[in-house]
C-alpha positions in Angstrom: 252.3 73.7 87.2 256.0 73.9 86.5 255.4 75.0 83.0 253.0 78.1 84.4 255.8 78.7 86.8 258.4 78.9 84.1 256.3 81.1 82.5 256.0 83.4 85.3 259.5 83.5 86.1 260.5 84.7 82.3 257.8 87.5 82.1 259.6 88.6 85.5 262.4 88.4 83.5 261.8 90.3 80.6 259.9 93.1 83.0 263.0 93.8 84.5 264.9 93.5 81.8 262.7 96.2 79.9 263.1 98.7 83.3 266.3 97.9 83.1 267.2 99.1 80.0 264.4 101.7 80.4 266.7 102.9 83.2 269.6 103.1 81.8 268.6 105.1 78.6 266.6 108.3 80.6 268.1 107.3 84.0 264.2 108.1 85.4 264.0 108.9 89.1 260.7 107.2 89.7 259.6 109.7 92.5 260.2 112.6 90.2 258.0 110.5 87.9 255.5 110.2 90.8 255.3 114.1 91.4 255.3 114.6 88.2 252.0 113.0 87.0 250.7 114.8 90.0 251.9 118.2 88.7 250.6 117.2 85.6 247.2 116.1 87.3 247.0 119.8 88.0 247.8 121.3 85.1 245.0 120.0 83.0 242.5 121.0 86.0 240.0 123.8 85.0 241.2 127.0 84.8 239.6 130.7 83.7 239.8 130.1 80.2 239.7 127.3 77.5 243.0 125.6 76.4 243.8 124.1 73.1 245.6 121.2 72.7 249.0 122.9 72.0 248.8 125.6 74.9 247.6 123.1 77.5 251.0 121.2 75.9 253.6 123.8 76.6 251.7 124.3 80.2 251.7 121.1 81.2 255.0 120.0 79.8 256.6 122.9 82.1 254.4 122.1 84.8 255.4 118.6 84.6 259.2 119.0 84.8 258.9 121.0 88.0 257.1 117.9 89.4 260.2 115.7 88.4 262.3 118.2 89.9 260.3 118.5 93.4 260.3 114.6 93.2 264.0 114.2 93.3 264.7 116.6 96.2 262.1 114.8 98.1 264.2 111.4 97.2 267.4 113.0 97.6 266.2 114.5 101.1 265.0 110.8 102.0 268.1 109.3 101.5 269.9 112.0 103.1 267.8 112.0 106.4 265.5 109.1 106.9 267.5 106.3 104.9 270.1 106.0 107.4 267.4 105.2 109.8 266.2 102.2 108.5 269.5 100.5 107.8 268.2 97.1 109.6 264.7 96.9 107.1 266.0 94.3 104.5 266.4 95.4 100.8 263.5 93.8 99.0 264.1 91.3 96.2 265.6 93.0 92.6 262.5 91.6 90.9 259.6 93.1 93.4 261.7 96.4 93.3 261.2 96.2 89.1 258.1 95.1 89.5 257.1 98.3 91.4 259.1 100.3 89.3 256.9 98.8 86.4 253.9 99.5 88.2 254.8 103.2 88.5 255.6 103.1 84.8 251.9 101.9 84.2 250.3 104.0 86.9 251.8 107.8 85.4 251.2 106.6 81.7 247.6 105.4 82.7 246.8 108.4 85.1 248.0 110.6 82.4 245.2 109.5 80.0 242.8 109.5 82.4 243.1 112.9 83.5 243.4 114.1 79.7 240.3 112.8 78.9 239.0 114.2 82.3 240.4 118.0 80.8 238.5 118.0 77.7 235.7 117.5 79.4 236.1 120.0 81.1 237.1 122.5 78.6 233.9 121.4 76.7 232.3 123.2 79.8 234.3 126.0 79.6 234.1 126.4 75.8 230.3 125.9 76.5 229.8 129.1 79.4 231.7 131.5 76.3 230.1 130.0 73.6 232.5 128.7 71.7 232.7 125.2 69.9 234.6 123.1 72.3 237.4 120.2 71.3 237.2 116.8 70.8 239.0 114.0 73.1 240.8 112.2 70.7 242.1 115.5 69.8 243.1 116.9 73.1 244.8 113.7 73.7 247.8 115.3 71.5 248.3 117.2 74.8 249.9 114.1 76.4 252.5 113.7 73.8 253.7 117.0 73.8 253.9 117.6 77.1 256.2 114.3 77.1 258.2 116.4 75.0 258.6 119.4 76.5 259.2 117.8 80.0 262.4 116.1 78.7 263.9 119.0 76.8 263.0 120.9 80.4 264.8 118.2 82.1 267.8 117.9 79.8 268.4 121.8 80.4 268.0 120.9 84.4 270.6 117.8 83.9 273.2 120.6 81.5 273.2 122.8 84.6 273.7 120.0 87.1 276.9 119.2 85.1 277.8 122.4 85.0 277.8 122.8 88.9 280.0 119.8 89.4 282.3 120.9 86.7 282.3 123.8 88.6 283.0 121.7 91.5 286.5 120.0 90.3 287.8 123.3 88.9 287.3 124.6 92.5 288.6 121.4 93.9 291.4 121.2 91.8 292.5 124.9 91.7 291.3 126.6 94.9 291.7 123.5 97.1 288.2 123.1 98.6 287.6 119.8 100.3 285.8 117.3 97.8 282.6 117.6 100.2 282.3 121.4 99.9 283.5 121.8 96.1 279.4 120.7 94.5 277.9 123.0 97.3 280.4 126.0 96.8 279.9 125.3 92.9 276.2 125.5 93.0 276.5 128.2 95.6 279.1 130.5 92.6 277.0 129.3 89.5 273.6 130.9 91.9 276.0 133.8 92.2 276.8 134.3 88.3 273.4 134.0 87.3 271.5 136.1 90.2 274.2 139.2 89.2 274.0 138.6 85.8 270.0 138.2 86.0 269.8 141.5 88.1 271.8 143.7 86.2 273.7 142.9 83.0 271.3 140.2 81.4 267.7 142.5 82.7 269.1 145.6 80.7 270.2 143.5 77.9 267.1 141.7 77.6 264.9 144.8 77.9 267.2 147.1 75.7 266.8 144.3 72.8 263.3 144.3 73.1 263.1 147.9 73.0 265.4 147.7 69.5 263.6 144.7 68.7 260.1 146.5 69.1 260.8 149.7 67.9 261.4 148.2 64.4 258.0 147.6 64.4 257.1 151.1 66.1 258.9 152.8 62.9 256.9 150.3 60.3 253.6 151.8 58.7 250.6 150.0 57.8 249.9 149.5 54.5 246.1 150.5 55.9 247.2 153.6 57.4 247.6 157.0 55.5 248.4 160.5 56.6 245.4 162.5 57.7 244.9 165.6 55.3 242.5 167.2 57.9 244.0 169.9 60.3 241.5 168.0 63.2 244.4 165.0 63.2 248.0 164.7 64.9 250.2 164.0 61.8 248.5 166.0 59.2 250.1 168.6 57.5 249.2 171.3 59.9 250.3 169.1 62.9 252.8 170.1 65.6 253.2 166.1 66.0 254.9 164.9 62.7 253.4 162.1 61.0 256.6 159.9 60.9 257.4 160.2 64.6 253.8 159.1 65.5 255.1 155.1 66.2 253.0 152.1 64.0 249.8 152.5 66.6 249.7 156.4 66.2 249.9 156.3 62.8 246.9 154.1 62.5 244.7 155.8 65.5 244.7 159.4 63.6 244.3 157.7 60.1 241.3 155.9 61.2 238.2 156.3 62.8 235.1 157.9 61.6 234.6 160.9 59.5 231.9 163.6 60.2 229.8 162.3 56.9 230.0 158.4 58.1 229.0 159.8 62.0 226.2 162.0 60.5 225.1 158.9 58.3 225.1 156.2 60.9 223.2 159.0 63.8 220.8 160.7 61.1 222.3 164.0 62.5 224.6 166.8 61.5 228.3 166.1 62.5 231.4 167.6 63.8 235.0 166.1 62.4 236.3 164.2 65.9 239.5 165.0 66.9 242.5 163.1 67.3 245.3 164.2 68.9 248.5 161.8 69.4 252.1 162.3 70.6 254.3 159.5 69.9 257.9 158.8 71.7 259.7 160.6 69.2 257.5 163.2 68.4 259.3 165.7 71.0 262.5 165.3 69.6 264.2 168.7 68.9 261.1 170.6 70.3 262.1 171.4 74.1 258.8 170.0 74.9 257.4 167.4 77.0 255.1 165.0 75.2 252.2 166.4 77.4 253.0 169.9 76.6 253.3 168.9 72.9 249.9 166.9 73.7 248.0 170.5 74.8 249.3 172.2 72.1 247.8 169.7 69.2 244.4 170.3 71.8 244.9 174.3 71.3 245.9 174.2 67.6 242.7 171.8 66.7 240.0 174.1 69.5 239.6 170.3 71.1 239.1 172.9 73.9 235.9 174.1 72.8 234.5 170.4 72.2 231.6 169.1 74.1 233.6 166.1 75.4 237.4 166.0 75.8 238.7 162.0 76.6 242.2 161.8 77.7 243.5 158.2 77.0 246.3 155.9 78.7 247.6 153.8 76.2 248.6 150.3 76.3 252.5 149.1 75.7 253.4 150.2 72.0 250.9 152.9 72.4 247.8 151.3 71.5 244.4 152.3 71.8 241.3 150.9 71.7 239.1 151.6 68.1 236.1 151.0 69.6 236.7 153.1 72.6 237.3 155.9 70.7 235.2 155.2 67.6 232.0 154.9 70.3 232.6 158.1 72.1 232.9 160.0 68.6 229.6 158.1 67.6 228.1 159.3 70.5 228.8 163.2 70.4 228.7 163.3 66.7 232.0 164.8 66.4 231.3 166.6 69.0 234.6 165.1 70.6 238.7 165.6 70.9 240.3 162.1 71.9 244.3 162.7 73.1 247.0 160.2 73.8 250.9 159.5 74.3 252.7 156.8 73.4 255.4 156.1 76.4 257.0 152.4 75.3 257.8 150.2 72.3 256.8 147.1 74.7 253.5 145.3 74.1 251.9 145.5 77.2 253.5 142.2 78.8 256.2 143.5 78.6 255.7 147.3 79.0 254.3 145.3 82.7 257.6 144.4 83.5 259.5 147.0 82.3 257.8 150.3 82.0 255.1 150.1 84.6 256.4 152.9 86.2 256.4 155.1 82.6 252.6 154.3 82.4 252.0 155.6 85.4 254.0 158.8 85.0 252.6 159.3 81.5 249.1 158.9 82.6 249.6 161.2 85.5 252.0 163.9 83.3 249.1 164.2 80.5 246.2 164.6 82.7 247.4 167.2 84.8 248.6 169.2 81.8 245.4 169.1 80.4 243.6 169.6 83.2 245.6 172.9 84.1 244.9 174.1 80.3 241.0 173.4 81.1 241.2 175.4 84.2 242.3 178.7 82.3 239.1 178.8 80.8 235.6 179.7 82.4 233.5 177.2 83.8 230.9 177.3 81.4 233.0 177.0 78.3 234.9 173.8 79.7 234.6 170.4 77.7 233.4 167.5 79.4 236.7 166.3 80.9 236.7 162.5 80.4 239.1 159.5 81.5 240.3 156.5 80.0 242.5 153.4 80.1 242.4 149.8 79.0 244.4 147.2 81.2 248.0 148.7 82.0 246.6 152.0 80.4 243.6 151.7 83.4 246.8 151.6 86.2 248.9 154.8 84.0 245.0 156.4 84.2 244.5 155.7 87.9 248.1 157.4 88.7 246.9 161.2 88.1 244.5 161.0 90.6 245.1 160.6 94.9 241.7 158.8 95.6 238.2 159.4 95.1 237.8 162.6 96.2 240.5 163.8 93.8 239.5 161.9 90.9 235.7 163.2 91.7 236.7 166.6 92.0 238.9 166.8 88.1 236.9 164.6 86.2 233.7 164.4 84.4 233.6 160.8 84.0 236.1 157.8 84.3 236.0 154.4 82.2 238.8 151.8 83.3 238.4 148.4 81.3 240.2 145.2 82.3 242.4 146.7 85.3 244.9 144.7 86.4 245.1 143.4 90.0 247.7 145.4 91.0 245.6 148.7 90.4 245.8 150.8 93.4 242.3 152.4 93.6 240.8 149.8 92.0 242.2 147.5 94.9 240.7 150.3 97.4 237.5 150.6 95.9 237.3 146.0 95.8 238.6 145.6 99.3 236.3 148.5 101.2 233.3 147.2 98.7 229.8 146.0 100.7 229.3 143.7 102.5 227.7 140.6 100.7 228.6 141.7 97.4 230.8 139.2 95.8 234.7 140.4 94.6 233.8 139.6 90.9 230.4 142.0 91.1 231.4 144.1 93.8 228.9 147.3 94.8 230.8 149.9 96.9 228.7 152.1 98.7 225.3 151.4 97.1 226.9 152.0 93.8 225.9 155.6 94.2 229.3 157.0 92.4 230.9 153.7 91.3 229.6 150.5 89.8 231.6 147.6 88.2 230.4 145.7 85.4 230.9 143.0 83.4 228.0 143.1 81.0 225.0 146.0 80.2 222.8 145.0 82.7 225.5 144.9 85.2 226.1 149.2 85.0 221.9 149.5 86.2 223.2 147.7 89.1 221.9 147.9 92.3 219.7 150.8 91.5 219.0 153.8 89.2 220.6 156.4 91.4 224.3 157.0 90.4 225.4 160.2 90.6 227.9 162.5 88.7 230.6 162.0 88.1 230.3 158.6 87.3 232.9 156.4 87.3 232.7 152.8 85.6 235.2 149.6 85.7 234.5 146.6 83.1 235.9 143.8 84.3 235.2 139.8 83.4 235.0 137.3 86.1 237.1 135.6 83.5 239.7 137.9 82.8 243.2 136.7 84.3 244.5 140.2 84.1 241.9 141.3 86.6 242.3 138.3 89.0 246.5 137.1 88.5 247.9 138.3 91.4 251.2 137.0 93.4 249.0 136.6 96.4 247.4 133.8 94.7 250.6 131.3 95.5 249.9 130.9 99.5 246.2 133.4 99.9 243.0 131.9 98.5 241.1 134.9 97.1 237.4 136.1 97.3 236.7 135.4 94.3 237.4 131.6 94.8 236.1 131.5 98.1 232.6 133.0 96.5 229.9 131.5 93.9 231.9 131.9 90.5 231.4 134.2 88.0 228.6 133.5 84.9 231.5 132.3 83.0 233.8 130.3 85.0 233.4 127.0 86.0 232.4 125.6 89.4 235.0 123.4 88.9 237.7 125.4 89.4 239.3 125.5 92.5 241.8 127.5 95.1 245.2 125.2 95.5 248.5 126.3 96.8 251.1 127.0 94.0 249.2 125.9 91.5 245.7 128.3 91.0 248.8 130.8 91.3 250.2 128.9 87.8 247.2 128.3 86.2 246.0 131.9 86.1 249.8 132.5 85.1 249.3 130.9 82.4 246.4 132.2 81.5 247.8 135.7 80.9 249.4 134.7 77.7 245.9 133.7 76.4 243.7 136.4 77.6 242.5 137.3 74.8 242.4 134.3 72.5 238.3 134.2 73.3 235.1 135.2 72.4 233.9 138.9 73.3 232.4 139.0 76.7 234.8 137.2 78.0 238.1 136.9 79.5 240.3 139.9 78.1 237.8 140.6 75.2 235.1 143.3 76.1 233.9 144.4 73.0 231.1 146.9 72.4 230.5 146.5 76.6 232.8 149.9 75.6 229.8 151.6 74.1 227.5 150.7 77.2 230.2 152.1 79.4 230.0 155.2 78.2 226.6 155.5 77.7 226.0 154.7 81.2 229.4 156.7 82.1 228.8 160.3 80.1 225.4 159.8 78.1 224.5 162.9 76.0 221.2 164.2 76.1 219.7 162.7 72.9 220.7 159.2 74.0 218.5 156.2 72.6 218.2 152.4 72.0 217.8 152.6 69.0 221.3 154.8 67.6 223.1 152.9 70.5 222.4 150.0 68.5 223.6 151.5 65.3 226.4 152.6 65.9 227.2 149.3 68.2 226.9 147.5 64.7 229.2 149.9 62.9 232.0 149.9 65.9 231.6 145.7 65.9 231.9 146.0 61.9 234.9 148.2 62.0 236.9 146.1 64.6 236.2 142.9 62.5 237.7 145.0 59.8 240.6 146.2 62.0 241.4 142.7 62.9 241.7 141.7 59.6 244.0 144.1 58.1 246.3 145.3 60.8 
């Protein structure tokens, strides 16, 4: 008995010996520990889309160090408040406060694993619903150490600015004479200062004016893939008003590409017009006295886009991007028998061009539909083209800005296809909130689907009946798409779309918290597209069936809709490889 007792006595030893020295070397806060496992809990919960090891890494390492932080204010608070209270309770023992210290130790390190092996589970499911091959366990239990990693460097920052303030503090106390109380409040309280005015004005411009240099580096690059257009039917030919240098990187390659009238007349069996391709970059006005929508018309006039059977006026994406297979399947379509026009209003990817330039999309989008729309108007009724719409995520929002509401866009249009609009869309919103009743926010039907329908595969645009009448207007949007579903709402306001059955490709699992759904499809953004088509940000050839079902010619078919699906699929695989 006394040797078992001695035994006991130096394991208590050595555990508090190891916390001990634990302590002193990372100085842990074991509350902050405490709220951090449960932040990290949360982060490996299901979200929209499947995680790798490394992403789910850099999420949860973040997501971890807020926890710590939350767990010290909460201590911090406690001993500010409620410790003073409960002076007369007796301090427990040094070796049961160790030993519970321990415990906590154990507890975070075990809960840790168990939730990681919980996550790949679950993003087995989620890899399963897209089809794609999911990870392993052992593999995703890298997760855990990286996260470690990034917690502490997010700490270490956290514990540099601490410093900071309280240096703050005894330059303040030493040099301006405020009490030794006040100086770390009035410290914190100048440092917020320094960094909300220097956030707001001086560091925002910086930030976004070396972006803009940064990016437009890349904007005056050429592809190695992409060559001058010799053909008068192409913005930066020869014969173009719209120079072939100032196009940017993505204008460059959108008039180079895309097919010709012997490949369309191939692929359909039928004779073939050369599509046209009209494209006005940011510095393509320069010298000219022109705005880029009145330099836009002009490339329309100069290349008879005007006496097309199907004129499609693009928003572009950020850097000025648009989508091949957009524009490849509407020239497919017509056999030729199309003019495609675009502007390029930003040197920002479309993150970025979010922040920054959401207000240029939506002044570009509006500025180059109504000056083709007044050019259209000058010419009889009968000899119009069919006046078309689209936009692609932030180009879907600059799209939606020409037009007031329904009536208007009804009343100018021919046709509109918006792909993978972001929440923030304001007739999209109008159109999702007023839809009927019983129809679910992911598939909603507003009013019988009779003029517009929302779909997020083929069958979805036959939906709810056969009757939809011109003009037709078409959104494809995923129930896994983050960009359709990340709003700010989501912090405090559990959506519809969480509230209702989830879509075909999200998991059941995933559920409405406070704070942290709002995170999780945050984080989701930056990996919208790193998924299989169908899904999330990716929509594919669902292009093709959108227009079909959005301005179908006459001599439409199964058969050369799934021809020239192949060749659009084939091209972007192509596109993906060289660009």
């Amino acid at each position: 008995m006394l040797e078992t007792a001695e035994s006991v006595t130096r394991l208590r030893r050595r555990c508090v010996a190891v916390v001990r020295r634990t302590e002193h070397i990372i100085d842990l806060n074991y509350v902050g520990l405490v709220v951090a496992t449960v932040f990290f809990a949360l982060s490996v919960s299901p979200s929209l889309l499947p995680r790798d090891w490394m992403f789910q890494g850099l999420i949860s390492g973040i997501n971890a160090a807020i926890g710590y932080g939350v767990g010290c204010l909460l201590e911090w608070l406690f001993r500010l408040w409620v410790r003073p209270r409960l002076t007369r309770i007796p301090a427990p023992p040094t070796w049961t406060r160790y030993a519970l210290k321990s415990a906590v130790l154990m507890t975070a390190a075990l809960s840790a694993g168990y939730m990681l092996v919980q996550s790949a589970h679950w993003q087995r499911e989620i890899t399963a619903l897209m089809g794609m091959e999911g990870t392993t366990t052992p593999a995703y239990l890298r997760t855990g150490g990286l996260s470690l990693t990034v917690g502490v460097l997010v700490v270490a920052c956290y514990r540099t600015v601490r410093e900071l303030i309280l240096y703050l503090a005894r330059q303040l106390n030493r040099w301006v004479k405020i009490p030794r109380e006040l100086a770390p409040s009035a410290g914190f309280l100048v440092l917020v200062l320094l960094m909300v005015t220097l956030f707001n004005g001086v560091a925002t411009r910086a930030f976004f004016a070396a972006a803009n240099s940064a990016f437009s580096v890349r904007n005056d690059h050429t592809s190695a893939y992409a060559v001058q257009p010799r053909l008068a039917e192409r913005s930066g030919s020869p014969e173009s008003f719209a120079p072939w240098e100032t196009l940017g990187f993505e204008g460059r390659w959108f008039v180079s590409h895309g097919p010709s009238a012997q490949r369309i007349s191939w692929i359909t069996g039928r004779p073939a017009k050369e599509p046209i391709r009209a494209y006005v970059g940011l510095e393509s006005v320069e010298d000219t006295g022109l705005s880029q929508a009145d330099l836009a018309v002009a490339e329309l006039d100069r290349t008879g886009a005007f006496d097309r059977e199907a004129l499609v006026v693009v928003t572009t994406t950020g850097t000025g991007w648009v989508n091949s297979m957009a524009a490849g399947a509407i020239e497919y379509m017509y056999g030729g028998d199309s003019a495609i026009v675009a502007t390029q209003y930003s040197y920002l990817p479309s993150a970025l061009s979010f922040l920054a330039d959401r207000g240029k999309a939506a002044t570009a989008g509006r500025e180059l539909f109504d000056a083709v729309y007044r050019k259209t108007l000058t010419r009889p009724a009968a000899e119009r083209p069919k006046l078309l719409v689209y936009g692609e995520s932030l180009g879907s929002q600059g799209s939606e800005a020409a037009f007031d509401g329904l009536a208007d866009l009804r009343e100018k249009v021919d046709g509109a296809l918006w792909v993978g609009p972001p929440n923030s869309n304001r007739l999209w919103q109008q159109f999702v909130n007023r839809r009927d009743p019983g129809s679910p926010e992911t598939e909603p039907v507003y009013a019988d689907g009779l003029v517009i329908r929302f779909a997020g595969d083929r069958e979805d645009l036959g939906r709810p009946g056969p009757e939809w009448r011109a003009p037709r207007i078409a959104y494809l949007q995923h129930a896994s798409d983050p960009i359709v579903w990340w709003s700010p709402d989501l912090a405090l306001t559990r959506p519809d779309w969480l509230s209702e059955p989830r879509g075909a490709d999200v998991s059941p699992r995933v559920r409405w918290a406070p704070l942290v759904t709002f995170w999780q499809i945050s984080a989701d953004l930056t990996n919208a597209q790193g998924v299989r088509d169908g899904h999330g940000h990716r929509y594919g050839s669902l292009v093709l069936d959108g227009w079909a079902a959005v301005a179908q010619p006459p001599d439409w078919n199964p058969g050369l809709a799934e021809r020239i699906r192949l060749e659009i699929e084939a091209y972007e695989a192509y596109e993906r490889e060289v660009k």
